[in-house]
Backbone as JSON, one array per atom type, in Angstrom:
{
  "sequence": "XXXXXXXXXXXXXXXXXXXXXXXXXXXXXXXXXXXXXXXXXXXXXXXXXXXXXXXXXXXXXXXXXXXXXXXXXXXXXXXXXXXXXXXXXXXXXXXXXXXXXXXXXXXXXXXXXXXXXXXXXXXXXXXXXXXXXXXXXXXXXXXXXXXXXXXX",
  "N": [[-29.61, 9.03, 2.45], [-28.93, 12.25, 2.16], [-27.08, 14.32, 0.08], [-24.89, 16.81, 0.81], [-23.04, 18.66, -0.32], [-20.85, 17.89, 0.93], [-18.2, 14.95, 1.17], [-18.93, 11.86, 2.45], [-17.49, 9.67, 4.78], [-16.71, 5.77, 3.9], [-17.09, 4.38, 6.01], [-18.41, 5.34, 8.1], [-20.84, 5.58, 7.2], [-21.7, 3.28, 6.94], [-21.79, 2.3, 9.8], [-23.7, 4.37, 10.7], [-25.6, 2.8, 9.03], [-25.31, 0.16, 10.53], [-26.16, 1.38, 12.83], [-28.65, 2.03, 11.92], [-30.36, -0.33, 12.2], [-30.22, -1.61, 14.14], [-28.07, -3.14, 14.79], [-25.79, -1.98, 16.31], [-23.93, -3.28, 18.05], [-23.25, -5.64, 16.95], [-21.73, -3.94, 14.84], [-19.4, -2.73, 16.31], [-18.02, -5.22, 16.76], [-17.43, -6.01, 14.67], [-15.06, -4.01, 14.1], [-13.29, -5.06, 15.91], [-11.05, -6.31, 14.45], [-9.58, -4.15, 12.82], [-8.85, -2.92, 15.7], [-7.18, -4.31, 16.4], [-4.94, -4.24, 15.48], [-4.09, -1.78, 15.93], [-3.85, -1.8, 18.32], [-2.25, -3.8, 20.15], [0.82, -4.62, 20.43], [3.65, -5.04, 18.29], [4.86, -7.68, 18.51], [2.75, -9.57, 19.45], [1.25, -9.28, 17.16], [2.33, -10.24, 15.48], [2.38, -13.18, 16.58], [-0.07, -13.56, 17.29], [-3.61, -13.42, 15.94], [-7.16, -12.32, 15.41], [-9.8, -14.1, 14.22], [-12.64, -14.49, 14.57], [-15.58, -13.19, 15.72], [-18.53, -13.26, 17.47], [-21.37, -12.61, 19.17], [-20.03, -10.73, 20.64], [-17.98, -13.13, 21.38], [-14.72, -13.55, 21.13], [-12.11, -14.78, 19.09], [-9.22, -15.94, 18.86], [-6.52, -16.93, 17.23], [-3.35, -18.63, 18.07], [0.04, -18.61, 17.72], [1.93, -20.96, 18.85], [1.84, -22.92, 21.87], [3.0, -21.68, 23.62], [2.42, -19.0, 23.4], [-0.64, -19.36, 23.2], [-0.27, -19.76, 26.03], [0.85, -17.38, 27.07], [-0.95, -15.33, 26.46], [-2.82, -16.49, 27.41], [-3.11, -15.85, 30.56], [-3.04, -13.33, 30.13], [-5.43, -12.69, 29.39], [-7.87, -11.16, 30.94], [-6.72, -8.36, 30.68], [-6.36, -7.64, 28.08], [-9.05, -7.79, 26.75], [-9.66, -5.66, 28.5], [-8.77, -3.38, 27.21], [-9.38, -3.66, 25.22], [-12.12, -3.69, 24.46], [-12.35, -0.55, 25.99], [-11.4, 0.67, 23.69], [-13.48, -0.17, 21.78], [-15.97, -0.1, 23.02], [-17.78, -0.53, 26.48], [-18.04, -3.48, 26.73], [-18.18, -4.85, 24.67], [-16.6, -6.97, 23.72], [-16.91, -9.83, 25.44], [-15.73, -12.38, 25.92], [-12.53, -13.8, 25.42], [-11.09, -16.25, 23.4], [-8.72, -18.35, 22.7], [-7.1, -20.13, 20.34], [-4.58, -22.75, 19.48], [-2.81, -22.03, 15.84], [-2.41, -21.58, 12.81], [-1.22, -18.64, 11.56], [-3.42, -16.25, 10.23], [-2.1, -14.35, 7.28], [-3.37, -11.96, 7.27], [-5.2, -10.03, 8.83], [-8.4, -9.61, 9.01], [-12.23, -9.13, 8.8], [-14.07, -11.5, 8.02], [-16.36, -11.78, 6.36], [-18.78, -12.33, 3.75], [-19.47, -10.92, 1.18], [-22.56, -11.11, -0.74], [-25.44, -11.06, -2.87], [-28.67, -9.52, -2.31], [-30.76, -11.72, -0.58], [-33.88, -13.42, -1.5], [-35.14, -13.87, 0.98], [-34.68, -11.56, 1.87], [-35.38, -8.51, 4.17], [-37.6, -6.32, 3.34], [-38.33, -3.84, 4.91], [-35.46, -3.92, 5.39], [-33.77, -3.7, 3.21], [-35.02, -1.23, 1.73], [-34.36, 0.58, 3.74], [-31.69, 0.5, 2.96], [-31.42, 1.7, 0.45], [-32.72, 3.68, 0.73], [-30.47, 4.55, 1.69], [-28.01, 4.99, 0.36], [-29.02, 5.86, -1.72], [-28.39, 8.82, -3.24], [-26.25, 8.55, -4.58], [-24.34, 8.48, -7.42], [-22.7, 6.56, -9.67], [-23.72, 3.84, -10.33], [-22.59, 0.88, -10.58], [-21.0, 1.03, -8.05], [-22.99, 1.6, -5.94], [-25.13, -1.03, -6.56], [-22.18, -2.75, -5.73], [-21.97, -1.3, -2.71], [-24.84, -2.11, -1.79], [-25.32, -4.59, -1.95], [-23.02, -5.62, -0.56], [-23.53, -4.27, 2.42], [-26.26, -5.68, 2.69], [-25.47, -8.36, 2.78], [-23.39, -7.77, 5.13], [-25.66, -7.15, 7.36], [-27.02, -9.68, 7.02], [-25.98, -11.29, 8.78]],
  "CA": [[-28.66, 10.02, 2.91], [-28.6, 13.2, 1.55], [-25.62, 15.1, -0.46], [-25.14, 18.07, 1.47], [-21.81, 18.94, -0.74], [-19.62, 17.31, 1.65], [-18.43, 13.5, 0.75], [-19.43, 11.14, 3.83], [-16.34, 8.31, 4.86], [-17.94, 5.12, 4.0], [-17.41, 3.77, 7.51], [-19.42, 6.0, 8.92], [-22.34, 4.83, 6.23], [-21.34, 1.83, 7.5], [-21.7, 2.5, 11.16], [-25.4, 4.71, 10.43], [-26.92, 1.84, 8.49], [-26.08, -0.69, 11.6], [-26.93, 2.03, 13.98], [-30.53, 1.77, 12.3], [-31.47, -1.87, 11.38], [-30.68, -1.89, 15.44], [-27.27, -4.2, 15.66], [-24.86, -1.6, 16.39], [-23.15, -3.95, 19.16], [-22.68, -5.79, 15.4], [-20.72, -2.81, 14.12], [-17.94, -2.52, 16.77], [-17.69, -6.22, 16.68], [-16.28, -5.91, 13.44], [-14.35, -3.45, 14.31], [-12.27, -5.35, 16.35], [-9.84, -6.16, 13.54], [-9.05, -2.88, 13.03], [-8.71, -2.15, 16.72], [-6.54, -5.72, 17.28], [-3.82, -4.26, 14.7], [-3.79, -0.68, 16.38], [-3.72, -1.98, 19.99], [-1.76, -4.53, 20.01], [2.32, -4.75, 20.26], [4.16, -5.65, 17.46], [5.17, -8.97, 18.61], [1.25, -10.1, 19.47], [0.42, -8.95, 16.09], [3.44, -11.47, 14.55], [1.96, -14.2, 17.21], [-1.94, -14.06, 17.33], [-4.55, -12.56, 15.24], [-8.38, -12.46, 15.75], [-9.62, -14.9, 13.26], [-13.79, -14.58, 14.19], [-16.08, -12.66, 16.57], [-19.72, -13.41, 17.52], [-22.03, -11.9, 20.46], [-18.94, -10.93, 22.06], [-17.34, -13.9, 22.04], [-13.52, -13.11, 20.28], [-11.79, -15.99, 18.91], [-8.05, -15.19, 18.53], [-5.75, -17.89, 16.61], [-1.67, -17.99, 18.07], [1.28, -19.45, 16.67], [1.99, -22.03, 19.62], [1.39, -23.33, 23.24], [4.21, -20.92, 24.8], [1.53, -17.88, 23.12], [-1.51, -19.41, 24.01], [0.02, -19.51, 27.7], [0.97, -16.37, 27.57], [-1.93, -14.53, 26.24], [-4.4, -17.07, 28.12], [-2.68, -14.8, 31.56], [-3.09, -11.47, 29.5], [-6.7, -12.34, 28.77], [-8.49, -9.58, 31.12], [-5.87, -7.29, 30.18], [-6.36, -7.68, 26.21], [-10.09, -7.73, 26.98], [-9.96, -4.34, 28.85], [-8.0, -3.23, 25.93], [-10.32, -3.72, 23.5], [-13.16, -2.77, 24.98], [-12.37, 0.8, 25.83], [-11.73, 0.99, 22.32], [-15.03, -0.58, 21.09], [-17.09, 0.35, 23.58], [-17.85, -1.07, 26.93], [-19.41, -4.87, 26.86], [-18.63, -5.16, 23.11], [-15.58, -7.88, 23.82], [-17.24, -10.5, 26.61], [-14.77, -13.41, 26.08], [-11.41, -14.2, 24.08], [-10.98, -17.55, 23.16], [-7.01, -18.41, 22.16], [-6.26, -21.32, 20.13], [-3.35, -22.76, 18.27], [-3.14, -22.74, 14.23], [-2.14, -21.0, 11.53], [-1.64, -17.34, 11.72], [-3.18, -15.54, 8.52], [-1.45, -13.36, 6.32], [-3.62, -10.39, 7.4], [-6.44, -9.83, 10.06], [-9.79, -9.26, 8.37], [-13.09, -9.67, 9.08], [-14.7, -12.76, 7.83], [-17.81, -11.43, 5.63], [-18.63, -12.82, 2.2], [-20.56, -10.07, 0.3], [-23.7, -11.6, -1.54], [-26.58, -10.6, -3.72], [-29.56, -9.75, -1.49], [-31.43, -12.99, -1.28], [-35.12, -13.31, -1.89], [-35.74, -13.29, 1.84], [-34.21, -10.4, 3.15], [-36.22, -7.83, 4.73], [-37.91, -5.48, 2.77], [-37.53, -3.11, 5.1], [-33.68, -3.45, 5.6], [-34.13, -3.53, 1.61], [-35.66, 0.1, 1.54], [-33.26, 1.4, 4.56], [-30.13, 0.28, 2.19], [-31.7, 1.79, -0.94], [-32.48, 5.32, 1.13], [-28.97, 5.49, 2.85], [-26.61, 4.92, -0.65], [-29.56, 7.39, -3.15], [-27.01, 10.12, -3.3], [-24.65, 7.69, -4.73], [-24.72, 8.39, -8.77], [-22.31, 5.72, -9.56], [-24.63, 2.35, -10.35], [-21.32, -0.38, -10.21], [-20.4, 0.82, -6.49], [-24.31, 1.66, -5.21], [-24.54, -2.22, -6.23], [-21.85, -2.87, -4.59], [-22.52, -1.34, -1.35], [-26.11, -2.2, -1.22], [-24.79, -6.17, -1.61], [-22.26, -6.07, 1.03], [-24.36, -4.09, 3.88], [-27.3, -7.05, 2.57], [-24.38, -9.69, 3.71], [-23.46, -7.85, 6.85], [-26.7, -7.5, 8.16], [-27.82, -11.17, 7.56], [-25.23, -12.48, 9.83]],
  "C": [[-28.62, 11.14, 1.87], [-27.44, 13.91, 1.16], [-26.06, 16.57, 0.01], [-23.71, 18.94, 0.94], [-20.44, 18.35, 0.09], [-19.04, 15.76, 1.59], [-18.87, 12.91, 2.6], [-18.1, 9.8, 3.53], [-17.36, 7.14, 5.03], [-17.69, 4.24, 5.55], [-18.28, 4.38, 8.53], [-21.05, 6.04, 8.31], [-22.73, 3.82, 6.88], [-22.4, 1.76, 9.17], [-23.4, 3.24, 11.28], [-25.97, 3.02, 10.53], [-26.65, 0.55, 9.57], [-26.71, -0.09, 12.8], [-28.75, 1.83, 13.94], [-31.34, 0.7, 11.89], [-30.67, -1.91, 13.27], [-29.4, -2.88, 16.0], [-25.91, -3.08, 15.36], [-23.34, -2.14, 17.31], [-22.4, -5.17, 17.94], [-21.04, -5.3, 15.0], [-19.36, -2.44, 14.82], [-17.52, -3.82, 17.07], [-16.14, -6.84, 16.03], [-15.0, -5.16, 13.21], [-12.58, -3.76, 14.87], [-10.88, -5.98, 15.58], [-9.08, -5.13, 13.37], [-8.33, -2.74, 14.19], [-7.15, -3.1, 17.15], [-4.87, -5.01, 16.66], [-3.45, -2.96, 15.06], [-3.04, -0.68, 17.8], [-2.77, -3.03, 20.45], [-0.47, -4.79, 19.4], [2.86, -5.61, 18.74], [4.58, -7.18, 17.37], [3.93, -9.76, 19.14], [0.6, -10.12, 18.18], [1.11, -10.02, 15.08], [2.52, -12.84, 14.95], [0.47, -14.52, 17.27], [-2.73, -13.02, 16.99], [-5.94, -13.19, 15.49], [-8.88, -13.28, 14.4], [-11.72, -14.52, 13.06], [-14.16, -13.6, 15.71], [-17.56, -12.95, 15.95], [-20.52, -13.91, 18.31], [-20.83, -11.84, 21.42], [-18.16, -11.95, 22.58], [-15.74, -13.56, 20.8], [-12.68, -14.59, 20.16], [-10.37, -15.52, 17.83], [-6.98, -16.82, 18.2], [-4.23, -17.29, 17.26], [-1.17, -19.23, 17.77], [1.62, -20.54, 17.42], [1.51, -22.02, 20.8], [1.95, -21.94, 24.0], [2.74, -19.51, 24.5], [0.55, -17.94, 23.7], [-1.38, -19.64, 25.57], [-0.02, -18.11, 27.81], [-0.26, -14.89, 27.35], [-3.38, -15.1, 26.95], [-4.09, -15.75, 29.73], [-3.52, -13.15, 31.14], [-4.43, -11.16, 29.11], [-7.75, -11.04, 29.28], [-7.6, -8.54, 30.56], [-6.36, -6.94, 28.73], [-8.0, -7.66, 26.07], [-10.44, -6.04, 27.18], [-9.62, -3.39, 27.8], [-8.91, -2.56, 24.99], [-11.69, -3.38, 23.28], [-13.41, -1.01, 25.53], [-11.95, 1.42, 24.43], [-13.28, 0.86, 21.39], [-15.91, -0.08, 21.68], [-17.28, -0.54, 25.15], [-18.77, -2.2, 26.72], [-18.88, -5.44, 25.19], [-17.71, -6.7, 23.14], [-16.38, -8.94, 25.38], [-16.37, -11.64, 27.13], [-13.89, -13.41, 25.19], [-11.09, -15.28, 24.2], [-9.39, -17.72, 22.6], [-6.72, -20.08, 21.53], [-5.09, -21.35, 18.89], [-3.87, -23.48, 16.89], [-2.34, -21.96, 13.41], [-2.03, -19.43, 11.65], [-1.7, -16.55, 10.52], [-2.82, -14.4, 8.8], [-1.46, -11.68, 7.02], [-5.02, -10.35, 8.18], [-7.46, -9.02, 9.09], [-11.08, -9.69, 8.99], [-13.75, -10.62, 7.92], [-16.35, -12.51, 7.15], [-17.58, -11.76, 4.23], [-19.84, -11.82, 1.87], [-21.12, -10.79, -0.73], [-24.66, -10.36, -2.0], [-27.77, -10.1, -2.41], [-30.44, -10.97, -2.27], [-32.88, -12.57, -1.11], [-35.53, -13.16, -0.26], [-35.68, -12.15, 2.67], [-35.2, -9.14, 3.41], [-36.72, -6.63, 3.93], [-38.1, -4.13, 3.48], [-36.24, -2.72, 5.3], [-33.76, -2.78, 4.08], [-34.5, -1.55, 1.45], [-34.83, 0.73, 2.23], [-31.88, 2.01, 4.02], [-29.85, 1.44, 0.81], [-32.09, 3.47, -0.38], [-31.54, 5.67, 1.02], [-27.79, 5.66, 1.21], [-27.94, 5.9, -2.15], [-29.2, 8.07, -3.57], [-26.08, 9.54, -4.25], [-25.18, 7.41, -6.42], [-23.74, 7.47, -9.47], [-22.88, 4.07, -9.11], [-23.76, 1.2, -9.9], [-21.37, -0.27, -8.38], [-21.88, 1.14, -5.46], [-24.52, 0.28, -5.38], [-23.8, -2.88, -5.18], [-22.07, -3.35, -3.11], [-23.93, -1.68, -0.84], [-25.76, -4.01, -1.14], [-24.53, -6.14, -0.46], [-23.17, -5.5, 2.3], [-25.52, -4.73, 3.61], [-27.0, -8.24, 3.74], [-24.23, -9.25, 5.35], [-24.79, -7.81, 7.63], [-27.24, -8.74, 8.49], [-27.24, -11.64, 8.43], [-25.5, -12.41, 11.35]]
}
């Protein structure tokens, strides 16, 4: 990526570099955390949070039975939802069970090292898109974590 004097938001780095290793259906996946805590009533957001997503399948943790009743009903609804936010198709199923409701809705990525097999072209894609980036600690960094999200 080139410095054209203007900074770049890194979600939209973000959002490039899965646009071109090809899993952009990936990238609004992840999204759906974000989208769950925008879209989503204050008293759904107390009661059930998205816990995992993967190929479209959404896997939403609530606080008891009476919730998972009432959000198993609301499931096209909270589906349609979330998909004209993401994109059409990106949400295919929501899954609702009872547990634990964490703290704080995140996505579920453990940023690693790149390992010895990862793609030497993703490898070269990662190492184009963050060049600009004169700051060694956070080019690190970000070349780790978009390593991690891609392998998954």
């Amino acid at each position: 990526m080139e410095r054209k004097g203007q900074p770049v938001a890194v979600n939209k780095l973000v959002e490039k570099f899965f646009r071109e290793i090809g899993q952009e259906q990936r990238f609004r996946e992840l999204k759906v955390f974000e989208v769950w805590e925008q879209l989503m009533g204050e008293e759904i957001r107390e009661n059930a949070r998205p816990v995992s997503v993967n190929q479209g399948r959404l896997l939403v943790v609530v606080r008891n039975s009476i919730w998972l009743t009432e959000l198993g009903f609301a499931r096209q609804k909270i589906k349609g939802k979330l998909n004209r936010a993401l994109g059409k198709g990106t949400i295919k199923d929501i899954t609702f069970r009872i547990g634990p409701i964490p703290e704080k809705t995140e996505a579920k990525i453990q940023p690693g090292k790149i390992s010895g097999k990862a793609d030497p072209e993703l490898a070269e894609k990662i190492e184009r898109m963050l060049g600009a980036l004169d700051d060694r600690r956070l080019k690190e960094l970000l070349k780790n974590w978009l390593s991690a999200l891609a392998e998954r």
